[in-house]
N, CA, C and O atoms as a Maestro MAE file, in Angstrom:
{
 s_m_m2io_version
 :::
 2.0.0
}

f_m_ct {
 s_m_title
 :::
 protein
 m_atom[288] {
  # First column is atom index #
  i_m_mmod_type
  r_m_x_coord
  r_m_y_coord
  r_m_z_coord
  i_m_residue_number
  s_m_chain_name
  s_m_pdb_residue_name
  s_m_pdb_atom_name
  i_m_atomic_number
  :::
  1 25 -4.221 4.896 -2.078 1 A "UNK " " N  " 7
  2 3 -3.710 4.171 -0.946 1 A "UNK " " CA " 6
  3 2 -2.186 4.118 -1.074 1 A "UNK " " C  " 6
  4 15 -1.731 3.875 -2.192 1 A "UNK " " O  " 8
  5 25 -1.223 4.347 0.101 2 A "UNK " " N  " 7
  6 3 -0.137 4.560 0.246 2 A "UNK " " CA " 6
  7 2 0.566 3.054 0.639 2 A "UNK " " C  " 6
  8 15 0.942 3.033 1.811 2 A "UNK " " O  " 8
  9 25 0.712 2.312 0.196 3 A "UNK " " N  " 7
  10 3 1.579 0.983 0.422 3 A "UNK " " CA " 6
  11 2 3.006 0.677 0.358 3 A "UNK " " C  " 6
  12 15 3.759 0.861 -0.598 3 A "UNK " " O  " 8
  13 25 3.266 0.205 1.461 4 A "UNK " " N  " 7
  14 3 5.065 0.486 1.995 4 A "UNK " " CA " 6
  15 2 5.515 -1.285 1.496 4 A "UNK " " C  " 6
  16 15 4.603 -2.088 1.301 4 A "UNK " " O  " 8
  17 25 6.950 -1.693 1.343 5 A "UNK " " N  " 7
  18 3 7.292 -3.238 1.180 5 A "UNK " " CA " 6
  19 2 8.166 -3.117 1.962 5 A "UNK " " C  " 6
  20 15 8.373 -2.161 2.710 5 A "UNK " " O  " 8
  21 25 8.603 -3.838 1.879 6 A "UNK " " N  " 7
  22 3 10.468 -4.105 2.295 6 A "UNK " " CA " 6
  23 2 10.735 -4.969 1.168 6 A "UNK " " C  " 6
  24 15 10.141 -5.976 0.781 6 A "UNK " " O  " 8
  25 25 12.019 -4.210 0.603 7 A "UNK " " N  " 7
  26 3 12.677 -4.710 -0.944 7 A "UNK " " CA " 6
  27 2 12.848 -6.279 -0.755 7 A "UNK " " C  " 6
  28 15 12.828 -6.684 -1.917 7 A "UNK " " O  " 8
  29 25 12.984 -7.236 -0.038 8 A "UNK " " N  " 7
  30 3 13.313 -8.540 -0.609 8 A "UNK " " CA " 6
  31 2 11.489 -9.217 -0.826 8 A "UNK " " C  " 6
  32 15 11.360 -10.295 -1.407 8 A "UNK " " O  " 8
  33 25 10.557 -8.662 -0.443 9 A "UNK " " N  " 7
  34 3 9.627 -9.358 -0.940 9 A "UNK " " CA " 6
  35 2 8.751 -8.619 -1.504 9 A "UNK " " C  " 6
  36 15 7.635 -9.078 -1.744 9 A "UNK " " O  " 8
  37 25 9.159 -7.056 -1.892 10 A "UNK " " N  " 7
  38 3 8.199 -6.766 -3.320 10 A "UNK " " CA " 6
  39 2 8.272 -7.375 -4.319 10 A "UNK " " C  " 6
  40 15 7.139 -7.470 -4.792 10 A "UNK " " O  " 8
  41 25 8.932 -7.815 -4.872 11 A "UNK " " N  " 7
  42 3 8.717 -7.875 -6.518 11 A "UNK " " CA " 6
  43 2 8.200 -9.304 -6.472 11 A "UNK " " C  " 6
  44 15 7.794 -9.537 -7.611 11 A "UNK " " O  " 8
  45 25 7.990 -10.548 -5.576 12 A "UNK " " N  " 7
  46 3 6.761 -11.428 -5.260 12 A "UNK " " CA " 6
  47 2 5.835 -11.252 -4.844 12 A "UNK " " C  " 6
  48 15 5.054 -12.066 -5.338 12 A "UNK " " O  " 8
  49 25 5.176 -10.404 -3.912 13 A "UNK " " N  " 7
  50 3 4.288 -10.003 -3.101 13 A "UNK " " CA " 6
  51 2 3.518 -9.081 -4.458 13 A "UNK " " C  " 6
  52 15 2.315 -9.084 -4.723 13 A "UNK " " O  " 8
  53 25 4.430 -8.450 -5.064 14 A "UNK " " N  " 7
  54 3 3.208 -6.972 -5.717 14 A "UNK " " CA " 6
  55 2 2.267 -7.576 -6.890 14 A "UNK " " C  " 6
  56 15 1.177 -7.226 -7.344 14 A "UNK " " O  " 8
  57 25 3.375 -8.890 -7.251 15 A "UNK " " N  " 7
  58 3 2.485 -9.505 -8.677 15 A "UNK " " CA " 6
  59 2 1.355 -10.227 -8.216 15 A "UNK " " C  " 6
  60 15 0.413 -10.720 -8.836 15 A "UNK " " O  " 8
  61 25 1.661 -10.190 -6.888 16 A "UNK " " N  " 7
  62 3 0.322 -11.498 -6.719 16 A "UNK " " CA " 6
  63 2 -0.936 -10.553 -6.328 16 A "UNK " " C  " 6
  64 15 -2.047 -10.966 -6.658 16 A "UNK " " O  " 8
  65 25 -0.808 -8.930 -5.435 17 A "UNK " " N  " 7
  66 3 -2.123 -8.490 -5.202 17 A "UNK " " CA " 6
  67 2 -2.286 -7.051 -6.088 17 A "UNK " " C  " 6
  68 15 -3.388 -6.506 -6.159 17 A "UNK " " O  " 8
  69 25 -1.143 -6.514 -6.726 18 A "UNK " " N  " 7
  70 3 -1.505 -5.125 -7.779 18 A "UNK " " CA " 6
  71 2 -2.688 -5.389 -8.064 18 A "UNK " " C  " 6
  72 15 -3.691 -4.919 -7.525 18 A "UNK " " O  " 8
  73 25 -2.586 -6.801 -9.657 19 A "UNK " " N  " 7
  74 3 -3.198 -6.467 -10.335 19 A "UNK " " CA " 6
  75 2 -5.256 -6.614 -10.090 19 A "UNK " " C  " 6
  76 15 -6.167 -5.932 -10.560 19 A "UNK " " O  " 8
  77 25 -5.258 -8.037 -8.986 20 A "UNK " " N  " 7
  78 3 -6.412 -7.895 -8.685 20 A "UNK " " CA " 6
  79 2 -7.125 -6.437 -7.808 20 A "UNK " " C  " 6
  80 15 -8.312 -6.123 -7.904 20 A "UNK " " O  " 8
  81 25 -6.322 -5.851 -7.156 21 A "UNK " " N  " 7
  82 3 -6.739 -4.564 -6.512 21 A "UNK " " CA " 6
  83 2 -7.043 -3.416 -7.704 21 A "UNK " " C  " 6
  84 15 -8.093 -2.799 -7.885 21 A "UNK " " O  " 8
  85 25 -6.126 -3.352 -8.252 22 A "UNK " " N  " 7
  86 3 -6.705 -2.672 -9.656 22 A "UNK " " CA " 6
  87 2 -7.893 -2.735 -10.598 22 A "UNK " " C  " 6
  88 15 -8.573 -1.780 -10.974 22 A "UNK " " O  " 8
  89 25 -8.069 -4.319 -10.996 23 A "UNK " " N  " 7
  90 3 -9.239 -4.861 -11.699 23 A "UNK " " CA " 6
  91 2 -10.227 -4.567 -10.459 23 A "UNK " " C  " 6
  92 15 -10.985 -3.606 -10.585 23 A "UNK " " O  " 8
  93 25 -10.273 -5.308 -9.296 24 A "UNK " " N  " 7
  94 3 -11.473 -4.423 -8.352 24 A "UNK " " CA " 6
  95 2 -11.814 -2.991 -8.115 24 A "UNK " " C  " 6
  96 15 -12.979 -2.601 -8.202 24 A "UNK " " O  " 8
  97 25 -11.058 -2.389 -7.887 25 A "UNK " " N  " 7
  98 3 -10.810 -1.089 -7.963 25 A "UNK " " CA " 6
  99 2 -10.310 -0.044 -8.697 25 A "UNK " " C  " 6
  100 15 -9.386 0.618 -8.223 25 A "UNK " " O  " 8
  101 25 -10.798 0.233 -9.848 26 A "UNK " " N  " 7
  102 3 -10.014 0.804 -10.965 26 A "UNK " " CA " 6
  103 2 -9.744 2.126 -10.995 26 A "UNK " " C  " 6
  104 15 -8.944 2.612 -11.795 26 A "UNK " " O  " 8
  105 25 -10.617 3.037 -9.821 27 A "UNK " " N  " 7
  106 3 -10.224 4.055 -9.600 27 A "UNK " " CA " 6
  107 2 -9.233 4.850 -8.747 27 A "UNK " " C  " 6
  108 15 -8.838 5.995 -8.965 27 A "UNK " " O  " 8
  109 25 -8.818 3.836 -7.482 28 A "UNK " " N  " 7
  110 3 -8.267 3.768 -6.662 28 A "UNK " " CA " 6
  111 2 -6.997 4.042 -6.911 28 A "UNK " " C  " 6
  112 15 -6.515 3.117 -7.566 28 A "UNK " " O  " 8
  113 25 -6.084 5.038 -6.655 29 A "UNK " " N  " 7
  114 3 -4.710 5.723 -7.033 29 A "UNK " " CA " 6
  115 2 -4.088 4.668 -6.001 29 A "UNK " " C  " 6
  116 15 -4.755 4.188 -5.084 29 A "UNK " " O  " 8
  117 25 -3.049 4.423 -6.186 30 A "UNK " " N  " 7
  118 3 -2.056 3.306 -5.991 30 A "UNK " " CA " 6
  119 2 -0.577 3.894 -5.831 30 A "UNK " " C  " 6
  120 15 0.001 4.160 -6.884 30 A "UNK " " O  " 8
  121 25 0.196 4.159 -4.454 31 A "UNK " " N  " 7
  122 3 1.160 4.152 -4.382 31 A "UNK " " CA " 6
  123 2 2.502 3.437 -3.748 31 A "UNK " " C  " 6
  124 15 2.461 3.155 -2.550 31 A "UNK " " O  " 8
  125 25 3.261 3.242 -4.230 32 A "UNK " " N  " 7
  126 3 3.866 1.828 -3.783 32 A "UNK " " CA " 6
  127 2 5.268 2.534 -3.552 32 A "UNK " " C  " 6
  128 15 5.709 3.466 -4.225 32 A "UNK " " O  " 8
  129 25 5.992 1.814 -2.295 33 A "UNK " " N  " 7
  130 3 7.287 2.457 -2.197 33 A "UNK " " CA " 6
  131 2 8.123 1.296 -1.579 33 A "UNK " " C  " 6
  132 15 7.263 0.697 -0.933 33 A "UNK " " O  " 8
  133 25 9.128 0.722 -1.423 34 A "UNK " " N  " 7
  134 3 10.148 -0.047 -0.908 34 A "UNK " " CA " 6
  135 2 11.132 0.791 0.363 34 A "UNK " " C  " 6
  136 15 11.826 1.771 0.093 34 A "UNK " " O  " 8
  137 25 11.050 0.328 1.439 35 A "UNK " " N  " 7
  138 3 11.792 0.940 2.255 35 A "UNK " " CA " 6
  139 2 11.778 -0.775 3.338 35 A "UNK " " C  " 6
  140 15 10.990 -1.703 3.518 35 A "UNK " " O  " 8
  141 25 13.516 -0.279 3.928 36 A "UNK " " N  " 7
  142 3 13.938 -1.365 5.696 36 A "UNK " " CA " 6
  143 2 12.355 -1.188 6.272 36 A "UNK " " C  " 6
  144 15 11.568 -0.277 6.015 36 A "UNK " " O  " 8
  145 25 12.172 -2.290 7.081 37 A "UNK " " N  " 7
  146 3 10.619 -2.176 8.249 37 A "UNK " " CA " 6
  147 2 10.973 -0.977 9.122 37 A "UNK " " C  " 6
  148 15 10.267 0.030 9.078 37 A "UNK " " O  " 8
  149 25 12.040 -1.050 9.913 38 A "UNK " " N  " 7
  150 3 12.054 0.561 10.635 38 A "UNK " " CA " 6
  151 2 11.732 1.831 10.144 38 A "UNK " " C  " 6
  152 15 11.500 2.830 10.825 38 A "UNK " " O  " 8
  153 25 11.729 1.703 8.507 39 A "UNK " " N  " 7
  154 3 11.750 3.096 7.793 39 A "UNK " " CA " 6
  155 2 10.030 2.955 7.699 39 A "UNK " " C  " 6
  156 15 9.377 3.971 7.937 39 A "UNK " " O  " 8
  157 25 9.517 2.042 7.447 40 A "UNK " " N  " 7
  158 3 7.975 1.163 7.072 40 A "UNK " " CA " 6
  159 2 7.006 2.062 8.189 40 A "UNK " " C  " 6
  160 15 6.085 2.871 8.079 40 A "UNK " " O  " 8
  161 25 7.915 1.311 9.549 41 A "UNK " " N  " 7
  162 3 6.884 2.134 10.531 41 A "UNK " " CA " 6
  163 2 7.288 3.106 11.390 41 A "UNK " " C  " 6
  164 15 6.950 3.261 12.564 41 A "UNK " " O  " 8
  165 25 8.281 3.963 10.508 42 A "UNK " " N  " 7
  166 3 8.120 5.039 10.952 42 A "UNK " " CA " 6
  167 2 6.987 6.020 9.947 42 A "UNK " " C  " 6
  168 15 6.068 6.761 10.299 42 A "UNK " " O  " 8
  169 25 7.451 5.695 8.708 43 A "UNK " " N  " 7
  170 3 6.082 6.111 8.276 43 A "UNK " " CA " 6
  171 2 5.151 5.610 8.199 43 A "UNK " " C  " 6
  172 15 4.727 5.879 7.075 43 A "UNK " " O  " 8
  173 25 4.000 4.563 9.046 44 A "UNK " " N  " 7
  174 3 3.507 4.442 9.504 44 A "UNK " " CA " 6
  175 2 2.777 5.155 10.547 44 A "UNK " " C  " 6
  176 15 1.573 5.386 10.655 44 A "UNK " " O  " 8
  177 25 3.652 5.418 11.202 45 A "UNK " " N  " 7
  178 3 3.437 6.120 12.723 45 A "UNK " " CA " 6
  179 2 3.305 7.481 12.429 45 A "UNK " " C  " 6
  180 15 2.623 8.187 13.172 45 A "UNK " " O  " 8
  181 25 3.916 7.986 11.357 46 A "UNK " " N  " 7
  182 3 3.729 9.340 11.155 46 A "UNK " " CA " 6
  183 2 2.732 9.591 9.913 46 A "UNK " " C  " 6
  184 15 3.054 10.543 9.202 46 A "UNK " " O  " 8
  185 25 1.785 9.014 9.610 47 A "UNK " " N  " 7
  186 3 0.805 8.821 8.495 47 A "UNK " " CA " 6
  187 2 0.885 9.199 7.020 47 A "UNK " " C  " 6
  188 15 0.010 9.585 6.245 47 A "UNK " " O  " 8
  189 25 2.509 8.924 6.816 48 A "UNK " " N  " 7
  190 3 2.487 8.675 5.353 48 A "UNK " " CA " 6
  191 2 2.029 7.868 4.101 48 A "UNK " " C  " 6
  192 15 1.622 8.081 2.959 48 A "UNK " " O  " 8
  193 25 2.406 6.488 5.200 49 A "UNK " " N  " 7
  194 3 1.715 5.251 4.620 49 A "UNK " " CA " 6
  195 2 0.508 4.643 5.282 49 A "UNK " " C  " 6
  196 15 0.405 4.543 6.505 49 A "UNK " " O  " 8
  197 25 -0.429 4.229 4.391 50 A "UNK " " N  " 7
  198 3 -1.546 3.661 4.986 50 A "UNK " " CA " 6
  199 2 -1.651 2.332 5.104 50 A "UNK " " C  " 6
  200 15 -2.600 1.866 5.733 50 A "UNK " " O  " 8
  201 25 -0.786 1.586 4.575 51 A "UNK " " N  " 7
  202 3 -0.511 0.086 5.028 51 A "UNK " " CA " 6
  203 2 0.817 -0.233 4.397 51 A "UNK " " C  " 6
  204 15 1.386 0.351 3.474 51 A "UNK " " O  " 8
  205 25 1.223 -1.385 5.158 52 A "UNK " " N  " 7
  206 3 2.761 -2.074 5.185 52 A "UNK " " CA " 6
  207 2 3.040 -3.111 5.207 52 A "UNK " " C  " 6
  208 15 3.078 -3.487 6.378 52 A "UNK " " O  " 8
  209 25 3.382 -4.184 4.257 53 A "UNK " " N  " 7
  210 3 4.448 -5.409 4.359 53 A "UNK " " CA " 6
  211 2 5.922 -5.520 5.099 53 A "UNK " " C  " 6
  212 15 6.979 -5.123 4.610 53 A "UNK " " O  " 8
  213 25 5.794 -6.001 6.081 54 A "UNK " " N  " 7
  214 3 7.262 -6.036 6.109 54 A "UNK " " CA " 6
  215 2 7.710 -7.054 7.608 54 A "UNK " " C  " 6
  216 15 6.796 -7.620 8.208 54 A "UNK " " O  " 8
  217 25 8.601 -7.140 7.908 55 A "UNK " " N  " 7
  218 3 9.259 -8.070 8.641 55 A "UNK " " CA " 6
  219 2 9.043 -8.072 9.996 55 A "UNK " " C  " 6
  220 15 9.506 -7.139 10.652 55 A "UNK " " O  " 8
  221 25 8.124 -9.371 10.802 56 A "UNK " " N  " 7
  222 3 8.179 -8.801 11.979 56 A "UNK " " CA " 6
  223 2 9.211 -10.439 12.748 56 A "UNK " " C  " 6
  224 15 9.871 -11.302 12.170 56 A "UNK " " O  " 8
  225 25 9.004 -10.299 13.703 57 A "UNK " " N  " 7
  226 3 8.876 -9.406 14.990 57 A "UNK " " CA " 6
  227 2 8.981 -7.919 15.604 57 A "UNK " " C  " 6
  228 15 10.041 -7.700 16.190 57 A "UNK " " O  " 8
  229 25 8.480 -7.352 15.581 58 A "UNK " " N  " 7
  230 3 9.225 -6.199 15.556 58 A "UNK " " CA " 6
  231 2 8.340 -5.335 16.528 58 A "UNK " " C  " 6
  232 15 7.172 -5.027 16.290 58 A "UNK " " O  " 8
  233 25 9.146 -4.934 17.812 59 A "UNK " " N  " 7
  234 3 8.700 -3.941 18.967 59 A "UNK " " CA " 6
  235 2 8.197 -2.548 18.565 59 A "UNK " " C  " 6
  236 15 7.818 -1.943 19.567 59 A "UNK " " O  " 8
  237 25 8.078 -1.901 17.541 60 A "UNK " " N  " 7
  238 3 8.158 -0.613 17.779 60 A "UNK " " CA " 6
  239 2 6.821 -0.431 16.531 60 A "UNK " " C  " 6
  240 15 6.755 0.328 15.564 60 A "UNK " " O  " 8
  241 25 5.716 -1.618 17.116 61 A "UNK " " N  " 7
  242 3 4.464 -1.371 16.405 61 A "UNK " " CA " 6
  243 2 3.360 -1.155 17.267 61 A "UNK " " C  " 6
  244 15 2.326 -1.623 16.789 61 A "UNK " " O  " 8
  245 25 3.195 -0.533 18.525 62 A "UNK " " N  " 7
  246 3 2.580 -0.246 19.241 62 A "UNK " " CA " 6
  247 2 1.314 0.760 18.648 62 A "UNK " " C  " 6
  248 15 1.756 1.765 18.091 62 A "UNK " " O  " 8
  249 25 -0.176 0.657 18.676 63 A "UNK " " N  " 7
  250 3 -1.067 1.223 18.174 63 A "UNK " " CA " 6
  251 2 -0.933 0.919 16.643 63 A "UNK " " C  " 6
  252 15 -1.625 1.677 15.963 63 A "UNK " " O  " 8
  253 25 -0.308 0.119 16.030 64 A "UNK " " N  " 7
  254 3 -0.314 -0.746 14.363 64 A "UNK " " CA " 6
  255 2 -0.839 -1.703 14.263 64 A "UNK " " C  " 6
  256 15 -0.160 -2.670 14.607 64 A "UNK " " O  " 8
  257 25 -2.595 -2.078 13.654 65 A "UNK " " N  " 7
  258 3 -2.522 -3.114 13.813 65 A "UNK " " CA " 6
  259 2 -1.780 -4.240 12.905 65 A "UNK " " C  " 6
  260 15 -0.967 -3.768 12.111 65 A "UNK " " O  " 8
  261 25 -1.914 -5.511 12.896 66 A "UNK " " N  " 7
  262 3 -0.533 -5.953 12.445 66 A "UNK " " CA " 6
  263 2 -1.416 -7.707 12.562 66 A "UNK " " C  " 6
  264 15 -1.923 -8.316 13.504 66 A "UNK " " O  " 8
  265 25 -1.181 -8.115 10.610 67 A "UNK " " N  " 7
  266 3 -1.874 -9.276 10.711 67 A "UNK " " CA " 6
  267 2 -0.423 -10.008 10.121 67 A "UNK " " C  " 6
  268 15 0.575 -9.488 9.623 67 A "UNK " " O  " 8
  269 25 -0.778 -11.512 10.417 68 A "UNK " " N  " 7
  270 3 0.800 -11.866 9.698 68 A "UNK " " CA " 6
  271 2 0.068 -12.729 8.186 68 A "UNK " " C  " 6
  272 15 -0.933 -13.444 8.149 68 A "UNK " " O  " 8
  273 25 0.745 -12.439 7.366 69 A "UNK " " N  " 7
  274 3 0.325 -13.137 6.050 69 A "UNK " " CA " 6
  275 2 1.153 -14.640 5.366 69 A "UNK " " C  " 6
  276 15 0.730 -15.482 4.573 69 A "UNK " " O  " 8
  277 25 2.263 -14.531 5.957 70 A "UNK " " N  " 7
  278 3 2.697 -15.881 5.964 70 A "UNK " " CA " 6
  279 2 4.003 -16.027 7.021 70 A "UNK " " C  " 6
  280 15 4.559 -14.979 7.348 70 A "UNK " " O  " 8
  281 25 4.482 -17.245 7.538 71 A "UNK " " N  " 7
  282 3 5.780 -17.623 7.835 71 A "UNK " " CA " 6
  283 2 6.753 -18.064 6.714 71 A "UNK " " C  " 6
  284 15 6.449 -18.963 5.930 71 A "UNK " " O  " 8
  285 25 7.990 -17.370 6.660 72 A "UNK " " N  " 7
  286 3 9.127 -18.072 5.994 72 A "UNK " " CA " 6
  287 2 9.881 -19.017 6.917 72 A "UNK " " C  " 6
  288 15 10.842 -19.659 6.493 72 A "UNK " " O  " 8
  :::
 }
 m_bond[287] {
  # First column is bond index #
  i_m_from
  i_m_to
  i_m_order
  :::
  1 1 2 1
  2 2 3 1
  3 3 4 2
  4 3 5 1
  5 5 6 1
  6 6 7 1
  7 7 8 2
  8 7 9 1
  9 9 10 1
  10 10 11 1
  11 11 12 2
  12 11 13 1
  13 13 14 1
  14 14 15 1
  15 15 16 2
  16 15 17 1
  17 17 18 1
  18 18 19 1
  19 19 20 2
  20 19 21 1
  21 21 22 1
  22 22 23 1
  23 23 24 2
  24 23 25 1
  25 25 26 1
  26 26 27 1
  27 27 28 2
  28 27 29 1
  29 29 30 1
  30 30 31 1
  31 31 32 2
  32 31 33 1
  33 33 34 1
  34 34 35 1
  35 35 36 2
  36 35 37 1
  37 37 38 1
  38 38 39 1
  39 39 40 2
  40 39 41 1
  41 41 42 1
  42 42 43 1
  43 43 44 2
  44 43 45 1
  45 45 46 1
  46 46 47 1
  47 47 48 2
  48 47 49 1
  49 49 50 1
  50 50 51 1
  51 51 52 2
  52 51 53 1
  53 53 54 1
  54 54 55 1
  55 55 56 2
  56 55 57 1
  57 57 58 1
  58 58 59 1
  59 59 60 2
  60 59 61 1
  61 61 62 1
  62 62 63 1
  63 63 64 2
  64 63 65 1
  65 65 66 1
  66 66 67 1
  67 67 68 2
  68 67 69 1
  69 69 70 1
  70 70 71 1
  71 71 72 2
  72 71 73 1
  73 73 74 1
  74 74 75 1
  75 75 76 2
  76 75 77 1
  77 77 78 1
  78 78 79 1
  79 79 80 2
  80 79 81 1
  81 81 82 1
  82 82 83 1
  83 83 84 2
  84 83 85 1
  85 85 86 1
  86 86 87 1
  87 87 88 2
  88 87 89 1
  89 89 90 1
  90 90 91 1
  91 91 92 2
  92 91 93 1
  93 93 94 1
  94 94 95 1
  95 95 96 2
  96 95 97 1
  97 97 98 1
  98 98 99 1
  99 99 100 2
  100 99 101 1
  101 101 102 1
  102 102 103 1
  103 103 104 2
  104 103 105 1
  105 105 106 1
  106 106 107 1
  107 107 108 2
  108 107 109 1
  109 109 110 1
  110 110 111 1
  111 111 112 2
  112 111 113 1
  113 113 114 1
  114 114 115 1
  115 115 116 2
  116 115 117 1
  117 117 118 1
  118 118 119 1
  119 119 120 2
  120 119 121 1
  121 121 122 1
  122 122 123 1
  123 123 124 2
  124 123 125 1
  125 125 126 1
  126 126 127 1
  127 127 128 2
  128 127 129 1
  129 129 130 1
  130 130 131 1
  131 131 132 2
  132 131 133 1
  133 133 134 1
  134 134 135 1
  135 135 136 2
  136 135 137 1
  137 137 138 1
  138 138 139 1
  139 139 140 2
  140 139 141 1
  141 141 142 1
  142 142 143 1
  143 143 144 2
  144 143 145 1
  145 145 146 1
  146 146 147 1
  147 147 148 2
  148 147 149 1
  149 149 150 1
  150 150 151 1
  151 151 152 2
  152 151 153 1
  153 153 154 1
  154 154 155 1
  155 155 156 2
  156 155 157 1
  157 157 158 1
  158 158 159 1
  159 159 160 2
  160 159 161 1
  161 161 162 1
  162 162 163 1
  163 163 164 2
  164 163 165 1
  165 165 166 1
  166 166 167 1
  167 167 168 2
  168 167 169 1
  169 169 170 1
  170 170 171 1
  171 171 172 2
  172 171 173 1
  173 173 174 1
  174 174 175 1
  175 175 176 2
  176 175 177 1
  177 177 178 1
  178 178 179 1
  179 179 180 2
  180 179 181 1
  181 181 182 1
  182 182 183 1
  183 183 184 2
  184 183 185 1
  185 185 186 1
  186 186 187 1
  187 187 188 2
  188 187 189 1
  189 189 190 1
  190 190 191 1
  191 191 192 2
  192 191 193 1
  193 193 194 1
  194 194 195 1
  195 195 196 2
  196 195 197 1
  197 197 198 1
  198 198 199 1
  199 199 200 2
  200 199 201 1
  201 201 202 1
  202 202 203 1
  203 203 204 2
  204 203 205 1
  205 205 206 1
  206 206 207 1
  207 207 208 2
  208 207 209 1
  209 209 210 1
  210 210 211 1
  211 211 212 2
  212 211 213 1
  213 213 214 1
  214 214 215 1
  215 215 216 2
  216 215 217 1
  217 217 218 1
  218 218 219 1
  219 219 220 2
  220 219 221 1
  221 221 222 1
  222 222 223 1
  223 223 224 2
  224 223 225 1
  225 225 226 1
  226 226 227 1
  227 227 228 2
  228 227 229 1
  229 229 230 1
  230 230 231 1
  231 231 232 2
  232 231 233 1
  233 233 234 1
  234 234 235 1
  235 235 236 2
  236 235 237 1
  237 237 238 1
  238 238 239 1
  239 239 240 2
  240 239 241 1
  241 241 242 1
  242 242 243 1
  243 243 244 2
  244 243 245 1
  245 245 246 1
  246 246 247 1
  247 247 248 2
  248 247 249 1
  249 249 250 1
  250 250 251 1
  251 251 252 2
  252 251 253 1
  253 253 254 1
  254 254 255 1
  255 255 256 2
  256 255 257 1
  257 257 258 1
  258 258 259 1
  259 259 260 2
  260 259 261 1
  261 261 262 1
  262 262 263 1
  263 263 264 2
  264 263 265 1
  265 265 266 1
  266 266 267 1
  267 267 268 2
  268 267 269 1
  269 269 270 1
  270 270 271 1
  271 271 272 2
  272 271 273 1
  273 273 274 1
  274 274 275 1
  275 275 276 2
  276 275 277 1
  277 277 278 1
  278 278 279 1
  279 279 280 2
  280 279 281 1
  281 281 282 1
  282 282 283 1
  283 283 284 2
  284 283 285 1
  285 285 286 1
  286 286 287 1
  287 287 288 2
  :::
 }
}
């Protein structure tokens, strides 16, 4: 699985779901990358990444679905 962040909330976000996705899934290849949300869903849109953290509001998620996981 291809997983996108945006750098100010990986390095909180990854400790809290890596390691249980791993212990559930131990076979499951794991790739993780930090990129701006515009960069997020553009690869998104172009099926690099298969899911994404990152900052919304944001217009240019049309056909993404898109859950929110918390408010700051």
């Amino acid at each position: 699985v291809r997983i996108g962040l945006i750098p100010t909330i990986a390095p909180f976000l990854l400790k809290s779901f890596v390691p249980e996705l791993v212990n559930s899934h131990p076979d499951l290849e794991i790739n993780i990358s930090e990129s701006p949300t515009r960069e997020l869903v553009h690869r998104l849109n172009h099926g690099s990444l298969d899911l994404a953290l990152l900052s919304t509001p944001n217009e240019s998620l049309p056909g993404l679905m898109e859950r929110t996981l918390y408010f700051e």
